[in-house]
N, C-alpha and C positions, 0 to 999 in steps of 0.2 A: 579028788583034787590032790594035788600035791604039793602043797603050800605048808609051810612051817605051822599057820593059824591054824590051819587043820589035819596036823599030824605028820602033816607028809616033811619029809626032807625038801628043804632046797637043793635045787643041782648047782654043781660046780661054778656054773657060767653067772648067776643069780645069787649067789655067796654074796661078792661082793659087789653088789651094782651101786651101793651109796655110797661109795669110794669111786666110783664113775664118774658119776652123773653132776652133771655140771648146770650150769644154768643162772639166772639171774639172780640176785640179792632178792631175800622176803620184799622188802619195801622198797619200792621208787617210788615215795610218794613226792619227797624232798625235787624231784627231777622233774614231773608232770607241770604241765604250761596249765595255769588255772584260763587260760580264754579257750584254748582248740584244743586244751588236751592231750597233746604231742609230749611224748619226752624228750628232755633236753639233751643230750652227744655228751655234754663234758659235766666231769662232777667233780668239786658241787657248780651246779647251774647258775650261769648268770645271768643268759637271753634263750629263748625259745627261738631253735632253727628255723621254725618255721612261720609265724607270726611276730617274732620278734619283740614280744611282749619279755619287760624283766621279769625275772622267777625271782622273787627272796626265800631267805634261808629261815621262815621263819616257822 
């Protein structure tokens, strides 16, 4: 294998891939519609797009 854990070098391309990688925040919990479970589009949430049920901030 050629994995840092297991001695081997990373290659070039995989150096830096956590300066890449993009993706969502740890937690939306704050944004989750408690009826259907949907996350809300805007933060912080104040109605679920799709149920239209209000989300509190709490």
């Amino acid at each position: 294998m050629n994995r840092p854990e297991h001695g081997g070098k990373a290659t070039p391309e995989r150096e830096n891939v956590r300066e890449r990688v993009g993706g969502e925040p740890v937690c939306l919990m704050h944004r989750l519609c408690p009826e259907c479970g949907r996350l809300a589009d805007e933060d912080p949430p104040t109605r679920c797009p799709h149920c239209a049920t209000v989300i509190d901030e709490t």
